[in-house]
C-alpha positions in Angstrom: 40.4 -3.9 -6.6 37.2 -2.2 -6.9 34.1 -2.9 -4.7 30.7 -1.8 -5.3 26.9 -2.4 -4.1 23.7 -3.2 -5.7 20.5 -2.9 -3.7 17.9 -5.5 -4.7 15.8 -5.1 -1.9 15.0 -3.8 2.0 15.8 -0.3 0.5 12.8 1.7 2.1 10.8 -1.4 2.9 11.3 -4.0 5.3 10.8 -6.8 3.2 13.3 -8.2 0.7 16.7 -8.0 1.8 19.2 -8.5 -0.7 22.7 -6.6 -1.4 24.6 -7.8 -4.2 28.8 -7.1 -3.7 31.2 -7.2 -7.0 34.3 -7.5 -4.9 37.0 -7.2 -8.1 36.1 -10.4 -9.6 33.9 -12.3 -7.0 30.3 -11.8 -6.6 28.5 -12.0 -3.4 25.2 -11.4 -2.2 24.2 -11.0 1.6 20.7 -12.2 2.7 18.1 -12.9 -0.2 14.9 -12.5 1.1 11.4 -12.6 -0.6 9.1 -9.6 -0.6 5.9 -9.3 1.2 3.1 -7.1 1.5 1.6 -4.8 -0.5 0.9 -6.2 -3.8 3.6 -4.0 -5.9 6.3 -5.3 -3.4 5.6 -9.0 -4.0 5.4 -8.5 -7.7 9.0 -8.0 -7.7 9.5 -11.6 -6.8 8.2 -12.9 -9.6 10.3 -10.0 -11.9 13.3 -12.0 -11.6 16.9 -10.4 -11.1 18.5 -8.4 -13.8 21.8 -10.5 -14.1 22.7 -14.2 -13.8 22.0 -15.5 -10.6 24.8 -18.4 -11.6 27.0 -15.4 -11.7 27.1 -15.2 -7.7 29.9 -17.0 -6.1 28.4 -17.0 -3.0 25.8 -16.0 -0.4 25.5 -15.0 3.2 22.7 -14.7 4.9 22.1 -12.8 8.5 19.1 -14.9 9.8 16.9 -17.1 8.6 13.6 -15.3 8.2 12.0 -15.4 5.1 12.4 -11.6 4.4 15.6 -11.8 4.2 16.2 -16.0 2.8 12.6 -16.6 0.6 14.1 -15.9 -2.6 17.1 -19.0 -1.9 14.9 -21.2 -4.1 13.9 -19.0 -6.9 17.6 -17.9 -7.2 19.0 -21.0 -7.2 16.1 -22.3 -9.7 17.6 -20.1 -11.7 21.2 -21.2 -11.6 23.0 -20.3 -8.2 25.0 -23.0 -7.0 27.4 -21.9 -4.7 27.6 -21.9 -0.8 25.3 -20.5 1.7 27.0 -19.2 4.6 25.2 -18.9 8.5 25.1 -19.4 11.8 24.6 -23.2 12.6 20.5 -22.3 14.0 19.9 -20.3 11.2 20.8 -23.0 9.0 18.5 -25.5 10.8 15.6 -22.8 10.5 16.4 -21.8 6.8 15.4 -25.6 6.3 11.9 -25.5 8.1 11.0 -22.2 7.1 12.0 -22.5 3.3 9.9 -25.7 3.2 7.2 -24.4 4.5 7.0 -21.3 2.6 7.3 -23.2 -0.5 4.3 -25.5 0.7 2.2 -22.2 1.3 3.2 -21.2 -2.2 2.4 -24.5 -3.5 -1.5 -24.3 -1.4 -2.0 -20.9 -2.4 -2.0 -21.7 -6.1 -3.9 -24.9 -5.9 -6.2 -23.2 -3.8 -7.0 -20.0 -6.5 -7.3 -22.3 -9.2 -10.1 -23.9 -7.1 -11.7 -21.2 -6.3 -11.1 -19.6 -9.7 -10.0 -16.2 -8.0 -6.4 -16.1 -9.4 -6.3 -13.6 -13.2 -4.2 -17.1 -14.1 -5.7 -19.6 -15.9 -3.5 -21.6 -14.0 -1.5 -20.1 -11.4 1.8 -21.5 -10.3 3.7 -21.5 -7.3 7.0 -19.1 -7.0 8.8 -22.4 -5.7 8.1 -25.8 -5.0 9.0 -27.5 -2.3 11.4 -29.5 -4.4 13.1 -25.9 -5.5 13.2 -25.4 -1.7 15.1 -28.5 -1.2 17.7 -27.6 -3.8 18.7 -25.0 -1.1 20.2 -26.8 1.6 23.0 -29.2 0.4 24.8 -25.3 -0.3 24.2 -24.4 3.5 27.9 -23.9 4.9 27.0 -23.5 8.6 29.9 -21.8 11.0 30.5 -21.1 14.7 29.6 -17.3 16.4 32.7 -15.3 16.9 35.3 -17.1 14.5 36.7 -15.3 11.4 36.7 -17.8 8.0 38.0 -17.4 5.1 35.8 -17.5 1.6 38.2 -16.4 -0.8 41.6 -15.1 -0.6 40.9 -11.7 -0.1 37.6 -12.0 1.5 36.6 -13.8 5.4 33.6 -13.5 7.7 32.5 -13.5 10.9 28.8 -13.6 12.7 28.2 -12.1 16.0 25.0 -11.9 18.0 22.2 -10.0 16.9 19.8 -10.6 19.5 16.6 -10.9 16.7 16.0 -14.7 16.5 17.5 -17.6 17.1 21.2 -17.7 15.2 20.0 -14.6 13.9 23.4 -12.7 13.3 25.2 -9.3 12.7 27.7 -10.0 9.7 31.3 -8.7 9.6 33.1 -8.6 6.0 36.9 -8.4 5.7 38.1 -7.0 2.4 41.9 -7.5 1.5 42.7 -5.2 -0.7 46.7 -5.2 -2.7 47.2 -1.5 -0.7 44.3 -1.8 1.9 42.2 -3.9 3.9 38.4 -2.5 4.3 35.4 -4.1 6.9 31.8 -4.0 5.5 28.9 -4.8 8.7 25.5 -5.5 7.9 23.5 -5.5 11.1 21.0 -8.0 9.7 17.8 -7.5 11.8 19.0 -6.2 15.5 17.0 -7.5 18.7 16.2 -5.6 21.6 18.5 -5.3 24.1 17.2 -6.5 27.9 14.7 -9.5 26.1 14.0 -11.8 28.6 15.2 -14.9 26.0 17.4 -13.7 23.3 21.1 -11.8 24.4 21.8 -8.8 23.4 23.2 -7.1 20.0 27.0 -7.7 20.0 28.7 -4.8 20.3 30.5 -3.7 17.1 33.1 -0.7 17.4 34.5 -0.5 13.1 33.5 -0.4 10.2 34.5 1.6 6.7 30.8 0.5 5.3 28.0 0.0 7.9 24.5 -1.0 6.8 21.8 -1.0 9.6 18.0 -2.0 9.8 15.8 0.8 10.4 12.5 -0.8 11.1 11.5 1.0 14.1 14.1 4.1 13.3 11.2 6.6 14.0 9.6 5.6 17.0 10.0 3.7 20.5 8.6 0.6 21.0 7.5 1.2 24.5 5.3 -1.3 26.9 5.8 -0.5 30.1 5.2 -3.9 31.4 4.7 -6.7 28.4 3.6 -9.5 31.2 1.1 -6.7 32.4 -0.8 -6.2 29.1 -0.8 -10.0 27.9 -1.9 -10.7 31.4 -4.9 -8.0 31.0 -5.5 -8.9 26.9 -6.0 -12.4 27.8 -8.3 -12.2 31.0 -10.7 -9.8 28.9 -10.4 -11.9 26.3 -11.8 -15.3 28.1 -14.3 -12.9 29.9 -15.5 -12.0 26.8 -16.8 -15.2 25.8 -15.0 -16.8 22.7 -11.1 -17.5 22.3 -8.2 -15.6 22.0 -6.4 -16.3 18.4 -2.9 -14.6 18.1 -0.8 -14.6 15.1 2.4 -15.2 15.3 5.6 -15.7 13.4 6.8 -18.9 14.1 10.1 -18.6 14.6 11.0 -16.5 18.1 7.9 -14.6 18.5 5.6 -17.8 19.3 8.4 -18.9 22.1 7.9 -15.3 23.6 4.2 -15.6 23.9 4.6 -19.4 25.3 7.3 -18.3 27.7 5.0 -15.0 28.7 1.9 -17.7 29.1 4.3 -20.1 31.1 4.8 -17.1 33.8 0.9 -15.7 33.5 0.1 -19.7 34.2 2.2 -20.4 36.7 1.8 -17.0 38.8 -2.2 -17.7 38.5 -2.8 -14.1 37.1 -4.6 -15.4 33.8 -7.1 -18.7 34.0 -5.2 -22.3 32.6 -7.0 -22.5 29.7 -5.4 -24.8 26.8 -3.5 -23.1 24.1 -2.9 -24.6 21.1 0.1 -24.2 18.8 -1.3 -24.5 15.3 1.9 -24.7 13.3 3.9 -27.1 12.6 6.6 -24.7 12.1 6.6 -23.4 15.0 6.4 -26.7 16.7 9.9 -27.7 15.0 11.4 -24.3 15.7 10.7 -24.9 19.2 12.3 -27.9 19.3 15.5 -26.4 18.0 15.5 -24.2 21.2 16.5 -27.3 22.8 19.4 -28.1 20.4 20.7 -25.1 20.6 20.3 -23.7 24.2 23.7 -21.7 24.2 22.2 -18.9 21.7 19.8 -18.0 24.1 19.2 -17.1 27.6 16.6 -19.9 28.6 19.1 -22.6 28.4 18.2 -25.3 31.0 15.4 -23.4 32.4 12.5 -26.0 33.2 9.4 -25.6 34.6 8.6 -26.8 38.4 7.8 -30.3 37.3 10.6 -30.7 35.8 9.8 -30.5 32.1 11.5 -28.2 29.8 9.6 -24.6 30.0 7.6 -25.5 26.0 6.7 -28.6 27.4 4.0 -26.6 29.7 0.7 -28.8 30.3 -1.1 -26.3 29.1 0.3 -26.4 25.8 -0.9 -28.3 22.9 1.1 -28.8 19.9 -1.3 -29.5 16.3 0.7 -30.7 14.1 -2.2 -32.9 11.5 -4.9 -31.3 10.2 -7.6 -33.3 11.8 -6.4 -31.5 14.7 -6.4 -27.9 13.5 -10.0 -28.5 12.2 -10.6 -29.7 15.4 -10.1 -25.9 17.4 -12.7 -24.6 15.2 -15.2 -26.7 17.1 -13.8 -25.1 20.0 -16.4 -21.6 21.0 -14.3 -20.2 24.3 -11.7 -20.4 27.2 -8.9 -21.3 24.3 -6.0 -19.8 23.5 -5.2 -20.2 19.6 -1.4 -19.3 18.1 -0.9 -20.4 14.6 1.4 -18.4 11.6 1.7 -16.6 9.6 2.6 -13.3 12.2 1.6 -10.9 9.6 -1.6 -13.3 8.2 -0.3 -13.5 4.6 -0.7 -17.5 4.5 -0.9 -20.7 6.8 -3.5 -22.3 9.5 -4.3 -18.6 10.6 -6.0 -17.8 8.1 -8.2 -20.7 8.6 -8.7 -19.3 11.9 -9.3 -16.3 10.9 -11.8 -17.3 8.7 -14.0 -18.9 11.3 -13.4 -16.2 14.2 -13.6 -12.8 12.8 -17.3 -12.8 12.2 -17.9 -13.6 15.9 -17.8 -10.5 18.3 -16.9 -12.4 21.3 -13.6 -14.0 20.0 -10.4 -11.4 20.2 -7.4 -11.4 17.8 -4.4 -10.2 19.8 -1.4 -8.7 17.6 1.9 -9.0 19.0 3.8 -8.6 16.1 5.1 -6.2 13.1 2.4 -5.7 10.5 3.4 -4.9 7.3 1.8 -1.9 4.9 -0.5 -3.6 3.1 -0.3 -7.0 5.1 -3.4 -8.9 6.3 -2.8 -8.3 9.9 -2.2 -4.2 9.1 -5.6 -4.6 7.6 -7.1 -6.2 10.4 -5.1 -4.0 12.7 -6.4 -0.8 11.6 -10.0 -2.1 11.3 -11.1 -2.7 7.8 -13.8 -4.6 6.8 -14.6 -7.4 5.2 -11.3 -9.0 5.0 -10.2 -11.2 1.6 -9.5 -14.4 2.8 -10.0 -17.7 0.5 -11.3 -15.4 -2.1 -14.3 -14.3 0.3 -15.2 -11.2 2.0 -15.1 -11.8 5.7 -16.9 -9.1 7.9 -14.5 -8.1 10.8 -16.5 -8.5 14.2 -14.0 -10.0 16.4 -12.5 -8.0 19.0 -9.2 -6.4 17.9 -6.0 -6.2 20.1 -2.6 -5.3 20.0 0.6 -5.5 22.0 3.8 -3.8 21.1 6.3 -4.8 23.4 7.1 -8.2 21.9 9.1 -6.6 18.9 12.2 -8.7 18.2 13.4 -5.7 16.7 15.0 -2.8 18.1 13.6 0.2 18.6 14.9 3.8 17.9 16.6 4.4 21.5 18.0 0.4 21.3 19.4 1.2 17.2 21.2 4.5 18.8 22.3 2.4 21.5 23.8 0.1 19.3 25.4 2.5 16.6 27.0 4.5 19.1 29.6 1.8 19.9 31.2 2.8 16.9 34.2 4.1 18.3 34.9 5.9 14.8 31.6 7.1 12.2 31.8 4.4 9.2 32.9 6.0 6.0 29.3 5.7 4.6 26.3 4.6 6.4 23.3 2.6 4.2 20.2 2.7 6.2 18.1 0.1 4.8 15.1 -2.6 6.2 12.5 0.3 6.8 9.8 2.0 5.6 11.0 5.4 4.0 9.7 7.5 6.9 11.5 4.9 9.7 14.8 5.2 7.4 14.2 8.8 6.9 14.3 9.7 10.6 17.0 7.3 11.7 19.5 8.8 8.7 18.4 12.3 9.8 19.9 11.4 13.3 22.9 10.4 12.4 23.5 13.2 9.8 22.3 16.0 12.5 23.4 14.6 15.7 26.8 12.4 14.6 27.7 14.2 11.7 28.1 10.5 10.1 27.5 10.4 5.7 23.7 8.5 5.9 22.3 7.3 3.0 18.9 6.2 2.2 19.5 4.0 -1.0 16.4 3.1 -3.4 15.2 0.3 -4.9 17.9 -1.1 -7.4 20.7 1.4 -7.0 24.3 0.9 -7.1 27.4 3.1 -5.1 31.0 2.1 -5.6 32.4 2.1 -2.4 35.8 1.4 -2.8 38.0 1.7 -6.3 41.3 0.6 -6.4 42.2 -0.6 -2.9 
């Protein structure tokens, strides 16, 4: 039996994740994310793949952001049927995230064709929300920590990856008529220490390793996260105007509202209301309820009682009449709402109204992406596209960095040196090229392990005859 890889995406980018596996006769693909960012990046979702997607037996997917599952409806438009394997939470998330992605998709084109700003005479949606829904009768969700079988020389298992909620590192067990072989994929790894997910699982094997890379060149250092949200958001109010923060709806938007809980309740920032403007993120934190074994809060409840997102202070807008409501609102308001890296959603809206206004602060706490919104707002540029407008960039301009969910480089070394032996080959993918660069350059210089930065659409055989 031979076994090769294809890499259709999250080589030398961080955005669409998807490695297609012809092992012998059975095709499977792990993660199929959509791309984002810069303009040549997203054009490849709409390229379509170069094979039959009804070819795939099967999918697994890692965790359920949409880098790494927005391309489940196009692909099984196209004629994917088969099962979709996760963690039970990523299964719940893939559901409200693939909806809602589909509904920004659906907006987006309604909205150029109104405005006329699309090159389409009439520009269409990737996927519909209908598409979307084709998704999740295929979901096949599984327990942490068990090994199943999905073919009878192929099994699974998902561990902890510390990234999200149910967000997973993926173990592949090849049998093989003369040997038996173990593909990882790390998915997206957390950090370790995070004050609500638990840490990476340690893995110690593995013949083929592929690990994320997105902070592979740097440290993602803040001293004392709870320090700098608690002095962003006091000069912030003091400024005059609200604080809007972009956030990704799933995991980042809990670790700002738990951060907010502690700033509240320890009276080092003012109790000003904040208001969750997404109704993703409003359902996602639901599910942290549901599932309170994946992560450290568990039964943690404020001193009244209440579950810790329950907070007084916090005001969950889920209609629209509400979040039109919070633009009437000029200061002493705290305003999450997604998309984290301002592609789509109610921040732009917010965005539109607050960045002309020199009093109001947008406070980053999240990866932006080259060529992103938020990386445009980040590093200062002005006026910002937004509705087909120009909009000047007056607002104050903040960041904070140690919110990542993702590991740095010191937490990635920490992680891969578990390996009690070096993988046969190591694929370093999920980074920018200089991020993958530096991390493969470590391991080829300091471990002496075979590192390989794969490009865009290229194929290794990795095992023949086993």
């Amino acid at each position: 039996m031979d076994v090769r890889i294809k890499f259709l995406g999250g080589a030398q980018t961080v955005t669409g994740s998807k490695y297609l596996l012809d092992i012998g006769t059975t095709r499977v693909l792990v993660d199929c994310g959509l791309f984002q960012g810069l303009k040549e990046l997203r054009l490849r979702n709409w390229s379509g793949l170069d094979f039959d997607p009804a070819s795939i037996d099967m999918v697994i997917i890692t965790h359920a952001h949409i880098d790494h599952t927005g391309y489940l409806p196009k692909l099984c438009k196209d004629g994917f049927n088969g099962p979709i394997y996760c963690t039970h939470p990523t299964a719940d998330l893939i559901e409200i995230l693939l909806r809602d992605s589909a509904k920004l998709q659906e907006e987006e084109a309604e909205w150029a064709q109104k405005k006329g700003y699309s090159k389409h005479a009439n520009p269409q949606a990737l996927y519909t929300v209908e598409d979307a829904e084709v998704v999740f009768p295929l979901l096949q969700s599984v327990d942490c920590n068990k090994t199943i079988s999905l073919t009878e020389n192929i099994s699974v298992s998902f561990h902890t990856a510390g990234h999200i909620l149910g967000a997973a590192i993926v173990q592949l067990f090849i049998k093989g008529e003369h040997q038996s072989k173990t593909m990882v994929f790390s998915g997206d790894l957390g950090r370790y220490e995070n004050e609500i997910m638990y840490d990476p699982s340690a893995i110690t094997q593995a013949d083929i390793l592929l690990v994320e890379s997105t902070y592979g060149n740097r440290k993602n250092i803040q001293p004392d996260t709870l320090a700098a949200m608690e002095k962003e958001i006091n000069e912030g109010l003091e400024a005059g105007g609200c604080i809007v923060i972009p956030s990704f709806a799933v995991g980042r938007t809990q670790n700002v509202l738990f951060y907010l809980y502690e700033l509240f309740e320890s009276g080092l920032i003012p109790k000003v209301p904040v208001y969750i403007d997404s109704p993703m993120a409003v359902s996602v934190t639901n599910l942290y309820e549901r599932y309170s074994e994946y992560h450290k809060l568990g039964d943690v409840r404020a001193k009244n009682g209440d579950p810790i997102f329950d907070y007084k202070q916090f005001k969950y807008v889920t209609s629209i009449n509400e979040s039109k409501y919070i633009n009437t609102v000029k200061e002493k308001a705290i305003i999450i709402s997604a998309s984290g890296m301002c592609t789509g959603g109610r921040i732009l809206h917010h965005l539109y109204h607050r960045l002309p206004h020199p009093q109001d602060t947008v406070l980053i706490v999240g990866y932006q992406a080259e060529g992103s919104r938020g990386q445009r707002i980040l590093s200062g540029e002005s006026p910002i596209p937004i509705f087909g407008e120009s909009v000047p960039l007056q607002a104050r301009i903040r960041e904070i960095t140690g919110l990542s969910a993702h590991a740095d480089r010191e937490e990635l070394i920490q992680w891969l040196d578990q390996f009690t032996d070096a993988p046969k080959r190591t694929f370093i993918v999920h980074g920018e090229k200089e991020s993958s660069a530096a991390l493969a350059q470590y391991l080829k210089e300091e471990k002496g392990w075979q590192a390989h930065l794969p490009f865009y659409l290229e194929s290794y055989e990795l095992f023949r005859g086993i």
